[in-house]
N, CA, C and O atoms as a Tinker XYZ file with bonds, in Angstrom:
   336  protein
     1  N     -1.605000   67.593000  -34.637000    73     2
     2  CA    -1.172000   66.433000  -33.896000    64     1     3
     3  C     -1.998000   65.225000  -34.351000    63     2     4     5
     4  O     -3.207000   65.301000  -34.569000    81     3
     5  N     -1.299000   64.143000  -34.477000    73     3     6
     6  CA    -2.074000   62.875000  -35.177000    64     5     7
     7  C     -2.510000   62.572000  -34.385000    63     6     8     9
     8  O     -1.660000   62.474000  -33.500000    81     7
     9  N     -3.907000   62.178000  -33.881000    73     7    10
    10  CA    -4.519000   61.675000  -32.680000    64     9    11
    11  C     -4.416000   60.460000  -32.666000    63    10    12    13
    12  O     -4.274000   60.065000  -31.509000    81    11
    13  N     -4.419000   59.152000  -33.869000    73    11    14
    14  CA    -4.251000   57.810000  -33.517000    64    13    15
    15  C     -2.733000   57.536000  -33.633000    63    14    16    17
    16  O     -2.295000   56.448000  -33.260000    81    15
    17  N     -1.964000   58.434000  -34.110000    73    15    18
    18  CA    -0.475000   57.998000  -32.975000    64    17    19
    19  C     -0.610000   58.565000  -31.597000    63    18    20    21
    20  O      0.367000   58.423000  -30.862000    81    19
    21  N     -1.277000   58.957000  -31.300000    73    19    22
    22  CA    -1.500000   59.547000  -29.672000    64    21    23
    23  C     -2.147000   58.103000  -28.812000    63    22    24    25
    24  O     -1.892000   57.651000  -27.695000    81    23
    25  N     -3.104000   57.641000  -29.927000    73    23    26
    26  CA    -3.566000   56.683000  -28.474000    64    25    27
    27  C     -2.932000   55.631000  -28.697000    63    26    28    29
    28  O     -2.856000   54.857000  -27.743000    81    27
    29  N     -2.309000   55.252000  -29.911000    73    27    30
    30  CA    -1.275000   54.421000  -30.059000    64    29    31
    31  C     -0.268000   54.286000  -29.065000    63    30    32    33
    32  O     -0.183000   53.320000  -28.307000    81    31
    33  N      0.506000   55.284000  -29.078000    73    31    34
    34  CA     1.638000   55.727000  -27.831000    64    33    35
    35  C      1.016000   54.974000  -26.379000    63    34    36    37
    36  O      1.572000   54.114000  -25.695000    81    35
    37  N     -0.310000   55.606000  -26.177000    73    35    38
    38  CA    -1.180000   55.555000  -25.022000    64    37    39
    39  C     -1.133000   53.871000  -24.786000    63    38    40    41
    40  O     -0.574000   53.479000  -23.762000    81    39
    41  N     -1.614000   53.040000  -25.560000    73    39    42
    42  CA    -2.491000   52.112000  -25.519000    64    41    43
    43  C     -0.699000   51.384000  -25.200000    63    42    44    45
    44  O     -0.487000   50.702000  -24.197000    81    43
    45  N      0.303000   51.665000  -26.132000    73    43    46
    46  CA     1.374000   51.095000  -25.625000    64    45    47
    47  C      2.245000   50.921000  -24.351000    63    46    48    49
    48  O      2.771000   49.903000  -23.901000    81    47
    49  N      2.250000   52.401000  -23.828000    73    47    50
    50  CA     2.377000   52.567000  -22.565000    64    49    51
    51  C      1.644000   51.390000  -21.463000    63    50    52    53
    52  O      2.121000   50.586000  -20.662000    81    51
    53  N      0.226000   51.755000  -21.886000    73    51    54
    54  CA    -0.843000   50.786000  -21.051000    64    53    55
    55  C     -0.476000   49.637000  -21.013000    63    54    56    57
    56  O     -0.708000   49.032000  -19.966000    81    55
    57  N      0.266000   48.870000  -22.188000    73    55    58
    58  CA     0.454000   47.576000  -22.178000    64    57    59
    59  C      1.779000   47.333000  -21.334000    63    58    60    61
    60  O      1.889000   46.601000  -20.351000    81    59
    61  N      2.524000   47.921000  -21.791000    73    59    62
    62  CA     3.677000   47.995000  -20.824000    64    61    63
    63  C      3.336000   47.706000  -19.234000    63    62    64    65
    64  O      3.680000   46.837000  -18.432000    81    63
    65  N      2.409000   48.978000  -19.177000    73    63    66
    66  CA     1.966000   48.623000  -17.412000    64    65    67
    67  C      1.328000   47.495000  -16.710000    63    66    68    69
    68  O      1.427000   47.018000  -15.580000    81    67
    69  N      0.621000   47.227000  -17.794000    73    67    70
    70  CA    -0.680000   46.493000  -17.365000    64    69    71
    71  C     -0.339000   44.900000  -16.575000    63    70    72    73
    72  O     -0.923000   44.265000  -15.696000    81    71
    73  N      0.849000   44.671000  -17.355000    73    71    74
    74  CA     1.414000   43.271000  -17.380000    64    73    75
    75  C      1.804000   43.234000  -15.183000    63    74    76    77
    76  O      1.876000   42.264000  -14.429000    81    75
    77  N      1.981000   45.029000  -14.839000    73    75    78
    78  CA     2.560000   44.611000  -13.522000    64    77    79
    79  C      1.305000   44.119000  -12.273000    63    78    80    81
    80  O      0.201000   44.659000  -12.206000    81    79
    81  N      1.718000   43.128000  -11.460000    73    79    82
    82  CA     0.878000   42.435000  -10.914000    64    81    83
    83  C     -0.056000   43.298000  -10.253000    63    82    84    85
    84  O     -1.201000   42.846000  -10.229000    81    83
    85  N      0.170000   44.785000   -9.531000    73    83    86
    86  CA    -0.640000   44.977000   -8.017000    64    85    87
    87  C     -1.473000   46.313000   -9.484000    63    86    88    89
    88  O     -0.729000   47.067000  -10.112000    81    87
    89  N     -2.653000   46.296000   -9.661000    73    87    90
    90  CA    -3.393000   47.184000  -10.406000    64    89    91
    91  C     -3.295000   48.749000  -10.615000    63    90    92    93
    92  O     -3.222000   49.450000  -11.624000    81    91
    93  N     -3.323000   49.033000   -9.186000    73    91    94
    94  CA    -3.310000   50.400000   -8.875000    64    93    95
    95  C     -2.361000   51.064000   -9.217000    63    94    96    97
    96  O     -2.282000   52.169000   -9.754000    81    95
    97  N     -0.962000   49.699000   -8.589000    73    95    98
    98  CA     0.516000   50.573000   -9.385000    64    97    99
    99  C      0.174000   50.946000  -10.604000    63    98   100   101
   100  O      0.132000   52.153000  -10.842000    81    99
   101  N     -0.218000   49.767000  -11.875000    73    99   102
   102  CA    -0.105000   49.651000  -12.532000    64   101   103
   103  C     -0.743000   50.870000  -13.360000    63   102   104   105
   104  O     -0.260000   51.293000  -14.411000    81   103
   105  N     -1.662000   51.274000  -12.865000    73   103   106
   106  CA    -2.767000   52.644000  -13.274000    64   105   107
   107  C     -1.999000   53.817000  -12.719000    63   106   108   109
   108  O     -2.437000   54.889000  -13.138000    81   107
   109  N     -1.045000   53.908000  -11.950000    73   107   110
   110  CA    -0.531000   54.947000  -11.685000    64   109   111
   111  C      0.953000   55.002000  -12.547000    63   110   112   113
   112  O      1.286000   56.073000  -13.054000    81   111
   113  N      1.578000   54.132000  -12.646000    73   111   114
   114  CA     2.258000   54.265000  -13.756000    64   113   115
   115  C      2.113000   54.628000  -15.223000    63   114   116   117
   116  O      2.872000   55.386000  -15.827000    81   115
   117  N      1.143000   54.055000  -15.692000    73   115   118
   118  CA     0.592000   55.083000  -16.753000    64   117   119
   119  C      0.297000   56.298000  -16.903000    63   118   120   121
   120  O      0.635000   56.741000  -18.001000    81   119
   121  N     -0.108000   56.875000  -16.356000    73   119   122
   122  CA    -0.082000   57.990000  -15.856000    64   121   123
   123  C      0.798000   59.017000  -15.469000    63   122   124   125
   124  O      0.573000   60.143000  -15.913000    81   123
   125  N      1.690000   58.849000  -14.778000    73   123   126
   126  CA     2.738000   58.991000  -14.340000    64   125   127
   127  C      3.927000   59.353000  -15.612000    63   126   128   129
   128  O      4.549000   60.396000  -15.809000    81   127
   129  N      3.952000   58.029000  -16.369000    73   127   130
   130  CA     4.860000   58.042000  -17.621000    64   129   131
   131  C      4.589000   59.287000  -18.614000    63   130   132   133
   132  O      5.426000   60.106000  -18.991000    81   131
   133  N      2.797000   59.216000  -19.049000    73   131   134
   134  CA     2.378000   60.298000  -19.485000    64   133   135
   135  C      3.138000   61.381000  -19.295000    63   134   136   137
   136  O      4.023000   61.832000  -20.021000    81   135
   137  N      2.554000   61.937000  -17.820000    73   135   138
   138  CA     2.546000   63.354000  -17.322000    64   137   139
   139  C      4.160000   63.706000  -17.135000    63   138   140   141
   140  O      4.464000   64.893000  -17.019000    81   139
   141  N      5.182000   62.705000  -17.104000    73   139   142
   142  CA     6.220000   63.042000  -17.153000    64   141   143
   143  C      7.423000   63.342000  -18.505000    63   142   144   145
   144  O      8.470000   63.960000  -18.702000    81   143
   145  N      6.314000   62.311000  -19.328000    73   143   146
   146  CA     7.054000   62.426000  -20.516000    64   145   147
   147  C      6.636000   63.001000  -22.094000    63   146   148   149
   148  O      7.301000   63.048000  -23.129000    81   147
   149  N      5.391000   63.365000  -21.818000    73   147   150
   150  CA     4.611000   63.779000  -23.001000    64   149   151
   151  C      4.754000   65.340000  -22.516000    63   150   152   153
   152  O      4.737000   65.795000  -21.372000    81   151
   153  N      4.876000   65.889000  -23.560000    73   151   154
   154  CA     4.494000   67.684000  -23.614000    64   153   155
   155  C      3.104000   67.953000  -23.586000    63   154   156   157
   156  O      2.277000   67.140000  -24.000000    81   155
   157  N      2.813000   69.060000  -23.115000    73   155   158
   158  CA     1.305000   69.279000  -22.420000    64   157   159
   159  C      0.194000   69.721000  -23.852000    63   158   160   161
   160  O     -1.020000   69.896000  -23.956000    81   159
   161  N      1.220000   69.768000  -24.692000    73   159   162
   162  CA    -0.382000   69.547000  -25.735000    64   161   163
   163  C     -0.526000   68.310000  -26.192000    63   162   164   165
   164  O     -1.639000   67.906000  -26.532000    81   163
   165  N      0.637000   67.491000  -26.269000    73   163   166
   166  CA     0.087000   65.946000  -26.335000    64   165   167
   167  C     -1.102000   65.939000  -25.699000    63   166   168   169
   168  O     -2.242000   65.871000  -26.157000    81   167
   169  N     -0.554000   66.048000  -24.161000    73   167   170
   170  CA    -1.277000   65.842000  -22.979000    64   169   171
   171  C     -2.609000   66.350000  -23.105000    63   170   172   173
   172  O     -3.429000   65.447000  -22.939000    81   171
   173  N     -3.117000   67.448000  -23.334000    73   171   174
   174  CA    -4.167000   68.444000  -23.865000    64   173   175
   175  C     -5.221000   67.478000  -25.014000    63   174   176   177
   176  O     -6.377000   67.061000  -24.948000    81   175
   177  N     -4.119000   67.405000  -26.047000    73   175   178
   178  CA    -5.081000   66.639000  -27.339000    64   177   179
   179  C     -5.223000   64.936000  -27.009000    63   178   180   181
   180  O     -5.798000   64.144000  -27.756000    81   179
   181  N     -4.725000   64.675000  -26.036000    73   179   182
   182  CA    -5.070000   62.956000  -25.549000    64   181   183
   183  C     -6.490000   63.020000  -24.800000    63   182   184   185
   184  O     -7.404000   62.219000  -24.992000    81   183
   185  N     -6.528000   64.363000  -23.707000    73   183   186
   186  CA    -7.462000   64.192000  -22.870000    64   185   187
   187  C     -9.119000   65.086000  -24.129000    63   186   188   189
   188  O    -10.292000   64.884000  -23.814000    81   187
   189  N     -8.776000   65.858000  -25.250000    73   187   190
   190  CA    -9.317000   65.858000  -25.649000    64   189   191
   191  C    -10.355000   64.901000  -26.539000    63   190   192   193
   192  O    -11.560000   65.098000  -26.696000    81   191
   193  N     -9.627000   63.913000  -27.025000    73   191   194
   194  CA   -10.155000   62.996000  -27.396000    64   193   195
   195  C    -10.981000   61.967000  -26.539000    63   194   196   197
   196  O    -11.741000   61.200000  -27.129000    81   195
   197  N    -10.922000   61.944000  -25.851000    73   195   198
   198  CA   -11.795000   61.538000  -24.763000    64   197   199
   199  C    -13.106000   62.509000  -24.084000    63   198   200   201
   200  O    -13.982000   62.054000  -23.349000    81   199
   201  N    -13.004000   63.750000  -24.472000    73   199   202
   202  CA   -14.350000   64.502000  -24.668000    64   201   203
   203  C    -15.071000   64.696000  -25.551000    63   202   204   205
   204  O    -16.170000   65.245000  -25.472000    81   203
   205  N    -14.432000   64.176000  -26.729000    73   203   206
   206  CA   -15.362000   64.835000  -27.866000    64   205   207
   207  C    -15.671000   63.586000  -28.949000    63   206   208   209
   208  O    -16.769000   63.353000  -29.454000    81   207
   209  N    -14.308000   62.774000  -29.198000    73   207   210
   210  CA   -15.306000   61.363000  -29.856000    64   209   211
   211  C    -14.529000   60.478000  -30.197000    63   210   212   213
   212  O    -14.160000   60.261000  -31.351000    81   211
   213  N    -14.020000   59.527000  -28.623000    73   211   214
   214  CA   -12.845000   58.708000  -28.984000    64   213   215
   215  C    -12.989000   57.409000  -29.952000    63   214   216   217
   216  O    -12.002000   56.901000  -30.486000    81   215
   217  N    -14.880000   56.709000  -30.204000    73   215   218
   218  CA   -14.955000   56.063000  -31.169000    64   217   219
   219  C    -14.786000   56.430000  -32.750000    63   218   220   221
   220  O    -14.993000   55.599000  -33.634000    81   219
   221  N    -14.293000   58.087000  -33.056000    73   219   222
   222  CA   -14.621000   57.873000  -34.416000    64   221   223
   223  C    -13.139000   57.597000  -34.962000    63   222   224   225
   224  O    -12.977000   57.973000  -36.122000    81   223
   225  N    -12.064000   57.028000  -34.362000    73   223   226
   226  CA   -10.653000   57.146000  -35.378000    64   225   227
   227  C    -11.059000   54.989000  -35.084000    63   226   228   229
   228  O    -11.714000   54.190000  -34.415000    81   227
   229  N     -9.938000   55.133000  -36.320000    73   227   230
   230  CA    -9.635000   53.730000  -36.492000    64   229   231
   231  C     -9.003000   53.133000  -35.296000    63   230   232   233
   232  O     -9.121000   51.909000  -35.241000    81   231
   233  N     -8.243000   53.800000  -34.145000    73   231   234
   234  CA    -7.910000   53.027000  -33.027000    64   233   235
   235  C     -8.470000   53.647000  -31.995000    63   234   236   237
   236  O     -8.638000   54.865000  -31.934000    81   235
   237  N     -8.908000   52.506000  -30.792000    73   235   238
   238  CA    -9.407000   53.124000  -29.404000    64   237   239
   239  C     -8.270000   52.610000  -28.430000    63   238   240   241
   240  O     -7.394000   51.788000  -28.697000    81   239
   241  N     -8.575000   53.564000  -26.736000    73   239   242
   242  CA    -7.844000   53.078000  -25.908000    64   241   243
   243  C     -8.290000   52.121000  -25.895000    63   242   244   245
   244  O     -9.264000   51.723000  -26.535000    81   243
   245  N     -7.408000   51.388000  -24.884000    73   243   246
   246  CA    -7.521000   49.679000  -24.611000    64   245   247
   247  C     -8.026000   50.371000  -22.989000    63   246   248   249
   248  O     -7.678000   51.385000  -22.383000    81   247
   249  N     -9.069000   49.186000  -22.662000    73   247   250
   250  CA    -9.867000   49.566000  -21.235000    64   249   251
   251  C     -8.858000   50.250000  -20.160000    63   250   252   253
   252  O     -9.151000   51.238000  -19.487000    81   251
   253  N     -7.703000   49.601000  -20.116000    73   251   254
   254  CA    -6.611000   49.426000  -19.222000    64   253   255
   255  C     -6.278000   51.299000  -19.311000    63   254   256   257
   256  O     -6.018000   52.175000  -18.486000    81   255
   257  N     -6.377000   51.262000  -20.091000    73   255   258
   258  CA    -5.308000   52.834000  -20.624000    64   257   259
   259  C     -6.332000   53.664000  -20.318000    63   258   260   261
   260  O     -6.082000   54.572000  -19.526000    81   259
   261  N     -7.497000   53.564000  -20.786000    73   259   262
   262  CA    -8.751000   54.580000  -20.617000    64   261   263
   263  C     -8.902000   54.583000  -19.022000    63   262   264   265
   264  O     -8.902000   55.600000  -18.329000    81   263
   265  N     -9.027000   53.314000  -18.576000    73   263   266
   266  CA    -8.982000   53.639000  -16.866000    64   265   267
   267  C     -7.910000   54.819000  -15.571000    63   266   268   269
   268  O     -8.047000   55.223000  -14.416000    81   267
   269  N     -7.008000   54.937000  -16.566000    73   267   270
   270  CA    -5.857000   55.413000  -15.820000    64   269   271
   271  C     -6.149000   56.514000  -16.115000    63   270   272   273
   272  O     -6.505000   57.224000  -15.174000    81   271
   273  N     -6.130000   57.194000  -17.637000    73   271   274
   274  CA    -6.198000   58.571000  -17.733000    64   273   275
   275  C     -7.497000   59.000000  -17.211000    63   274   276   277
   276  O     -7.643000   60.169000  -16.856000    81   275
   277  N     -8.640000   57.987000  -17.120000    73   275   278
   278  CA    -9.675000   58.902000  -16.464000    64   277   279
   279  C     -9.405000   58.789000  -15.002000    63   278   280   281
   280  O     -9.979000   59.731000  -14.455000    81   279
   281  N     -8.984000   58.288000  -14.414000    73   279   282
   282  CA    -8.814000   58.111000  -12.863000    64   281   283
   283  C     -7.690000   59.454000  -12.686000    63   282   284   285
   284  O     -7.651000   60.330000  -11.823000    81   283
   285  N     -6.897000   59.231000  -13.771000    73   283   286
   286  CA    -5.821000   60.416000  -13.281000    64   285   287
   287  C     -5.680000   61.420000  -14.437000    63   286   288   289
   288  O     -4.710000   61.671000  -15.151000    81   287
   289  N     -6.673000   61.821000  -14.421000    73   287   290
   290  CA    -6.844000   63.257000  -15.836000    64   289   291
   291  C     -6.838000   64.505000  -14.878000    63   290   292   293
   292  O     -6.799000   65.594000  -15.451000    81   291
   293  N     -6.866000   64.508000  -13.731000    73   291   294
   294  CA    -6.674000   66.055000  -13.113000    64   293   295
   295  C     -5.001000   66.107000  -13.193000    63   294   296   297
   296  O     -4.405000   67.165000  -13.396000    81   295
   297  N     -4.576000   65.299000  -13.074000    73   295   298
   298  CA    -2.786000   65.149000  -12.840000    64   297   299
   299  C     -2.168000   65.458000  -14.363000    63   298   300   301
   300  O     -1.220000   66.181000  -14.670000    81   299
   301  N     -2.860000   64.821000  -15.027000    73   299   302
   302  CA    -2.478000   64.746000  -16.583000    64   301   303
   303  C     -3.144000   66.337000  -16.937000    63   302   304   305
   304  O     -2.633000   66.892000  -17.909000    81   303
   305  N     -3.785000   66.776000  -16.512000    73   303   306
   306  CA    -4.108000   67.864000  -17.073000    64   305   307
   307  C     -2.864000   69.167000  -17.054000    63   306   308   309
   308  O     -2.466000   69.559000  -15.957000    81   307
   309  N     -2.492000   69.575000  -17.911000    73   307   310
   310  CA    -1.680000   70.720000  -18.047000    64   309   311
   311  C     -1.753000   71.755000  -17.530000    63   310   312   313
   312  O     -2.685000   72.359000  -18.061000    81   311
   313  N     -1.130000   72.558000  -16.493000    73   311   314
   314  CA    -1.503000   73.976000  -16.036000    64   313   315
   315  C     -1.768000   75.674000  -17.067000    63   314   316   317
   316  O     -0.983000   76.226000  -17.839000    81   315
   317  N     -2.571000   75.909000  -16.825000    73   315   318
   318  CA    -2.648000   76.810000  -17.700000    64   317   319
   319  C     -1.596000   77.772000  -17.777000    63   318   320   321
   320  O     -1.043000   78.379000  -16.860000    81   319
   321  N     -1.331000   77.837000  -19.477000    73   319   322
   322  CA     0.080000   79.334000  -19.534000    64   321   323
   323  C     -0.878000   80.616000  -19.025000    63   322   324   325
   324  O     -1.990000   81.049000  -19.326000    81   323
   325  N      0.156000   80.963000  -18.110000    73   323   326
   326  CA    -0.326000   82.213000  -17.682000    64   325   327
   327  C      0.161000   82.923000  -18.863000    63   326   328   329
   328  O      0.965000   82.448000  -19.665000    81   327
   329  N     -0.447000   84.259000  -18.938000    73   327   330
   330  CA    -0.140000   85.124000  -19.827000    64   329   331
   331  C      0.769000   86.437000  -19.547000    63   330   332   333
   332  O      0.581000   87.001000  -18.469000    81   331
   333  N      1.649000   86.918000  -20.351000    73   331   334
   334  CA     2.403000   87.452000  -19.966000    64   333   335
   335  C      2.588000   89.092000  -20.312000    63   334   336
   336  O      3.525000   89.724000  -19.825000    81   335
């Protein structure tokens, strides 16, 4: 998975939101869009990059975007495949 089309995607989303007036919406919509529309290893390798070393690629989140997924990374987090 390409990680700087990942925060690309991300950072776009964010902008999208960011523009709406009341904040909180605005952080929950990101979020929201994510967890509804990304597949859970997106989801997985987005929140990974944010543990292990989101300064080393050529693009970072934008503050806006980083705020949301960390405020709402339990939601964004993927349920584990049970095993079968």
């Amino acid at each position: 998975m390409d990680t700087r089309n990942l925060i690309d995607m991300a950072n776009r989303i964010g902008d999208f939101f960011e523009s709406m007036p009341d904040h909180e919406e605005a952080l929950t919509g990101v979020a929201e869009h994510i967890r509804r529309f990304w597949e859970p290893r997106m989801r997985r390798a987005l929140l990974a990059t944010l543990d292990e070393a989101p300064d080393t690629y050529d693009i970072a989140l934008t503050n806006f975007t980083r705020e949301a997924i960390v405020r709402y990374r339990e939601k964004l987090t993927p349920a584990q495949a049970s095993a079968a």
